[in-house]
Backbone as CSV, one residue per row, in Angstrom:
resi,resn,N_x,N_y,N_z,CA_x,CA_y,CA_z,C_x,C_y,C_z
1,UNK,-125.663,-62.301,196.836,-125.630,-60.933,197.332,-124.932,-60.029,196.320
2,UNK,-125.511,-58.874,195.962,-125.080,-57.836,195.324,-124.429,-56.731,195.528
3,UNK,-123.139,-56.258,195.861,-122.469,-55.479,195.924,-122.416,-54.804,194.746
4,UNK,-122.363,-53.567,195.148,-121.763,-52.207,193.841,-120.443,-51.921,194.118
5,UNK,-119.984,-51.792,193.132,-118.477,-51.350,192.775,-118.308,-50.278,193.552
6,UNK,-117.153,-50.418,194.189,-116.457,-49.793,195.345,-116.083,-48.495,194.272
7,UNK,-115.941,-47.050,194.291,-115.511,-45.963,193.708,-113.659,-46.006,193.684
8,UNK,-113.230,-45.373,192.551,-112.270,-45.594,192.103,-111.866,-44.905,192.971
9,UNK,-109.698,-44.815,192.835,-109.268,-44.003,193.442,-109.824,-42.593,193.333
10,UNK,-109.639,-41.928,192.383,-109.588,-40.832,191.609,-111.542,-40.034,192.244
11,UNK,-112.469,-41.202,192.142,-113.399,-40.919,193.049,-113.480,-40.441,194.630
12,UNK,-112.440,-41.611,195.221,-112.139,-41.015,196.474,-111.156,-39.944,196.995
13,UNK,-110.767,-39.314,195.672,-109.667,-38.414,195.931,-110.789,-36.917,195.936
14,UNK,-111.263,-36.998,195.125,-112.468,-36.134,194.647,-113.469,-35.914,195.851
15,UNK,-113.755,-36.897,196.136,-114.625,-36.972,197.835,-114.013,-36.479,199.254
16,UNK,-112.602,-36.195,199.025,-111.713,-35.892,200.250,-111.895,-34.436,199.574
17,UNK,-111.219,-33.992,198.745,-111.332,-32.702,198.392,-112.790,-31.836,198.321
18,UNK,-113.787,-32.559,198.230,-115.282,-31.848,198.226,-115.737,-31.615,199.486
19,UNK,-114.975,-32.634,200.961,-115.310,-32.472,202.412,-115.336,-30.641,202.512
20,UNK,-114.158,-30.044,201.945,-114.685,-28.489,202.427,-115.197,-27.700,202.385
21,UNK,-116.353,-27.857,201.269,-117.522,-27.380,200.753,-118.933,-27.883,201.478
22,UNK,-118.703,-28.574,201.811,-119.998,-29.113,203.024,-120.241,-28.912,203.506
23,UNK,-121.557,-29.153,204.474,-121.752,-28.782,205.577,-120.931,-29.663,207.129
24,UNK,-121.016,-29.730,208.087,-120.840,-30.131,209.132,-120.903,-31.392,208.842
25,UNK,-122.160,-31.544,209.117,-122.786,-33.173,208.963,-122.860,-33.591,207.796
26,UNK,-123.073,-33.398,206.790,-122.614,-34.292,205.621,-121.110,-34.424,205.824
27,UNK,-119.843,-33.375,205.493,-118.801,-33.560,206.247,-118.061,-34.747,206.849
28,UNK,-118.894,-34.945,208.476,-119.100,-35.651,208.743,-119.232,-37.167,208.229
29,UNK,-120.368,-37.207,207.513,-120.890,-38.437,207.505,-119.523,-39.354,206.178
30,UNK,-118.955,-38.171,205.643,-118.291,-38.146,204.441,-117.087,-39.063,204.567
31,UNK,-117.120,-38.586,205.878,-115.335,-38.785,206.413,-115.282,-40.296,207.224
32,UNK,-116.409,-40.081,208.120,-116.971,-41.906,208.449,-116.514,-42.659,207.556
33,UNK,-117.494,-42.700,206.077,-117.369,-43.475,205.093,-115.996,-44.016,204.276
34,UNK,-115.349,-42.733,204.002,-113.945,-42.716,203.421,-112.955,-43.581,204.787
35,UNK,-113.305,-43.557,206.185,-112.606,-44.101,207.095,-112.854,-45.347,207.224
36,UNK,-114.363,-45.603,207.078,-114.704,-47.462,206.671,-114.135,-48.266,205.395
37,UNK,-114.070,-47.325,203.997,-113.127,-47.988,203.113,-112.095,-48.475,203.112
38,UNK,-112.189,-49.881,202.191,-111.538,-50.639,202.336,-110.342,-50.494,201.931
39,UNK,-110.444,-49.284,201.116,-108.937,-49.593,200.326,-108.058,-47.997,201.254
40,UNK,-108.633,-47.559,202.091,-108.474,-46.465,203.264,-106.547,-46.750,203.414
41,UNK,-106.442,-47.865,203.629,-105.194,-47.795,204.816,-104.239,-47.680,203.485
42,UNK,-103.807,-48.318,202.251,-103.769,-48.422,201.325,-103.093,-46.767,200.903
43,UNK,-104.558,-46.084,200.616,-104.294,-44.731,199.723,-103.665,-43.615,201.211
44,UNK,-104.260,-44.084,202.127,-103.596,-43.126,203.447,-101.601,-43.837,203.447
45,UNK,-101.472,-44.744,202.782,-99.630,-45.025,202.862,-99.083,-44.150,201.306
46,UNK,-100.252,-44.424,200.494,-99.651,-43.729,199.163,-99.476,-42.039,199.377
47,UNK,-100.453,-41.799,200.472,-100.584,-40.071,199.911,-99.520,-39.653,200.829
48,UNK,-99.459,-40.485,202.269,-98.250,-40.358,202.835,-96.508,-39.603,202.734
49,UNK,-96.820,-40.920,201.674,-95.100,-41.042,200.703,-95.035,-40.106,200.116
50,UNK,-96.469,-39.639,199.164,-96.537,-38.896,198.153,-96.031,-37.550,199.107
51,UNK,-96.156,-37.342,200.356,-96.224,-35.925,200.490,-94.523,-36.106,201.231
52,UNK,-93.999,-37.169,201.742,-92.876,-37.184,202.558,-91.517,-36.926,201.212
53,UNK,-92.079,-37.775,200.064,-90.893,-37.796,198.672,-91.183,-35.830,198.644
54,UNK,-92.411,-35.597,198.311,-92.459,-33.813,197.774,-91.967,-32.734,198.896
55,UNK,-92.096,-33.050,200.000,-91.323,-32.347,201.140,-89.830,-32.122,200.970
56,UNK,-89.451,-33.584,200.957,-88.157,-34.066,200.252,-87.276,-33.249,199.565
57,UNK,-88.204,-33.457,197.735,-87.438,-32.644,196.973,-87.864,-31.348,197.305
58,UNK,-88.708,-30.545,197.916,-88.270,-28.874,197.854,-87.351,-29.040,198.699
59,UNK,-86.994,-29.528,199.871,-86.303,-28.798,200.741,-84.904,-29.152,200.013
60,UNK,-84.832,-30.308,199.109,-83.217,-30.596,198.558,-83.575,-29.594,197.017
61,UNK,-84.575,-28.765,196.542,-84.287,-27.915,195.885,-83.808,-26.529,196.344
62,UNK,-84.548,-26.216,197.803,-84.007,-24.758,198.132,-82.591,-24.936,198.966
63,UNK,-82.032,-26.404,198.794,-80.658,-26.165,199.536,-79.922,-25.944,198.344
64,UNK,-80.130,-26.143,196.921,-79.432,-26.183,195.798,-79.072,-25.105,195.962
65,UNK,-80.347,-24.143,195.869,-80.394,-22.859,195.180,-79.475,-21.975,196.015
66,UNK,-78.117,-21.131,195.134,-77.194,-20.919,195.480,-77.851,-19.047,196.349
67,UNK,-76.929,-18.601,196.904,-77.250,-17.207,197.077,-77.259,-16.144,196.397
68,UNK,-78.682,-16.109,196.524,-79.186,-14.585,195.494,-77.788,-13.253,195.279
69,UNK,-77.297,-13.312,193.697,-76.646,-12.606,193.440,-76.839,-10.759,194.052
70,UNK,-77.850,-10.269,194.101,-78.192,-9.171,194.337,-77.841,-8.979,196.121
71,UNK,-78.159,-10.043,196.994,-78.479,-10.309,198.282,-76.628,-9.812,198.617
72,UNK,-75.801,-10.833,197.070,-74.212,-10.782,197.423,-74.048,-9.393,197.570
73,UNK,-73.966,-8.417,196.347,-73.935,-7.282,196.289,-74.014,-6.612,197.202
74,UNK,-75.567,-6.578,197.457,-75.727,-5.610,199.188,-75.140,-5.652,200.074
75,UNK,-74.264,-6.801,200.288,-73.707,-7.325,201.838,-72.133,-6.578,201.169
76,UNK,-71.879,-7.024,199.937,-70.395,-6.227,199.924,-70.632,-5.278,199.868
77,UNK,-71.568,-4.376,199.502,-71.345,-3.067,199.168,-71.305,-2.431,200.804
78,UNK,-72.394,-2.920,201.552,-72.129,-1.972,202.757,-71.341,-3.036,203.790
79,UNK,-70.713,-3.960,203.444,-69.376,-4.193,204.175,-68.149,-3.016,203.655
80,UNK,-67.822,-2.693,202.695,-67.139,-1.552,202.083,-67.482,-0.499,202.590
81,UNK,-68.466,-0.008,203.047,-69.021,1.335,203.482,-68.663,1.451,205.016
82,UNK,-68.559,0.336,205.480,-68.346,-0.368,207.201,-69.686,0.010,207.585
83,UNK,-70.751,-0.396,207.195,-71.758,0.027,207.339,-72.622,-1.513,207.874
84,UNK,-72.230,-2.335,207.905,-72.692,-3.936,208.129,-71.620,-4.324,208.007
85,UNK,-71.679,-5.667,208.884,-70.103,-6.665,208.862,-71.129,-7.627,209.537
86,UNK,-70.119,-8.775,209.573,-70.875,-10.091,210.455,-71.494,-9.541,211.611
87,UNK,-70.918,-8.973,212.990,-71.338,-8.280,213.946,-72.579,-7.924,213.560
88,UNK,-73.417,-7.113,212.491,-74.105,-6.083,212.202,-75.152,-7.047,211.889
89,UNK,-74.852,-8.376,210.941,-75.890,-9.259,210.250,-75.949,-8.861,208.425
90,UNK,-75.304,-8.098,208.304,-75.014,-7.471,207.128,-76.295,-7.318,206.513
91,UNK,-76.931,-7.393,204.728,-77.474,-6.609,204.226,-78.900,-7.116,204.602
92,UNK,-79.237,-8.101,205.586,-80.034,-8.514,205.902,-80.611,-7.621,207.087
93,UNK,-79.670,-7.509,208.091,-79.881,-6.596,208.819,-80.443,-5.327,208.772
94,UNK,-79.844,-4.862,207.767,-79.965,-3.319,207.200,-81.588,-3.211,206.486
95,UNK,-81.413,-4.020,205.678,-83.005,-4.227,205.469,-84.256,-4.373,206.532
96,UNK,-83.692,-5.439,207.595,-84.836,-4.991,208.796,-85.084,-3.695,209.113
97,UNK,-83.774,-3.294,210.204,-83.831,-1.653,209.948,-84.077,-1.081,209.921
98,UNK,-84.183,-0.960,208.481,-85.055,-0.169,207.685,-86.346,-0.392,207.544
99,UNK,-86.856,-1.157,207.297,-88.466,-1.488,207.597,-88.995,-1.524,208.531
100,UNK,-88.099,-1.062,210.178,-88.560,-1.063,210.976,-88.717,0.861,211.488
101,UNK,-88.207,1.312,210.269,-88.135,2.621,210.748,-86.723,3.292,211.062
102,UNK,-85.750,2.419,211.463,-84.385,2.445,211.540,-83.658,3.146,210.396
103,UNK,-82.536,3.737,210.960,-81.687,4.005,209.507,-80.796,2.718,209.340
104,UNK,-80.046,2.584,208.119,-79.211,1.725,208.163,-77.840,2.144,208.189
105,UNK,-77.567,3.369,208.317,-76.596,3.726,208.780,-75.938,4.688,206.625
106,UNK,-76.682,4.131,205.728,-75.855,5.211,204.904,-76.712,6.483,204.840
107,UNK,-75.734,7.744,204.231,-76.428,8.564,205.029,-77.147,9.609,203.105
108,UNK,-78.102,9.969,203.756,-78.926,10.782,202.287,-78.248,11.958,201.462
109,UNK,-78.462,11.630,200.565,-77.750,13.015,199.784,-78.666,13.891,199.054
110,UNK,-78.611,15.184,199.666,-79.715,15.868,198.977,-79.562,16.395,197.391
C-alpha cells in the first residue's frame, strides 16, 4: 500500500491560515482534515505553549514598563494647582473630562 507523505508542519500552518479566505465549505472540509491529522494533537500542544509563553512575556513586559514620564508631570502639575489629587483620579481623570466635554477645572487665559 502506498501512502503519500503527510504535509509538513509549515504546510499545515499555511492551511490553517488560508481557512479565511475560503469559502464555507471548502473551509469546512479544510478543518475536518487538519482535525483527522495525525500529527493534530501534537502541533495543537506546540501552538498552545507557543501562545501561553507570548502572553506571558507581554504581560511581564508591560509590568516592567515604568510610568510614563509625561503621565508623572501632569498628575504633579495639577496636584500643585489643587486641581486633581487622589480623590479626583488625578491627570487621568482630567483627561476624561475633558474628552467628555468637561472642564478640568484649570481655567483659560485669554
Amino acid at each position: 500500500d502506498f501512502h503519500p507523505p503527510d504535509p509538513d508542519i509549515g504546510d499545515i500552518l499555511q492551511q490553517i491560515m488560508a481557512i479565511t479566505d475560503e469559502s464555507l465549505d471548502a473551509a469546512q472540509a479544510r478543518k475536518h482534515a487538519l482535525n483527522c491529522h495525525r500529527t493534530k494533537p501534537a502541533l495543537f500542544s506546540v501552538l498552545c505553549e507557543t501562545k501561553e509563553k507570548t502572553a506571558l512575556s507581554i504581560q511581564g513586559v508591560q509590568q516592567e514598563d515604568p510610568p510614563d514620564a509625561q503621565i508623572m508631570r501632569l498628575d504633579n502639575m495639577l496636584l500643585a494647582e489643587g486641581v486633581a489629587g487622589p480623590e479626583k483620579g488625578g491627570a487621568s481623570a482630567a483627561v476624561v473630562a475633558a474628552a467628555a466635554g468637561g472642564t478640568s477645572g484649570l481655567s483659560r487665559r485669554s
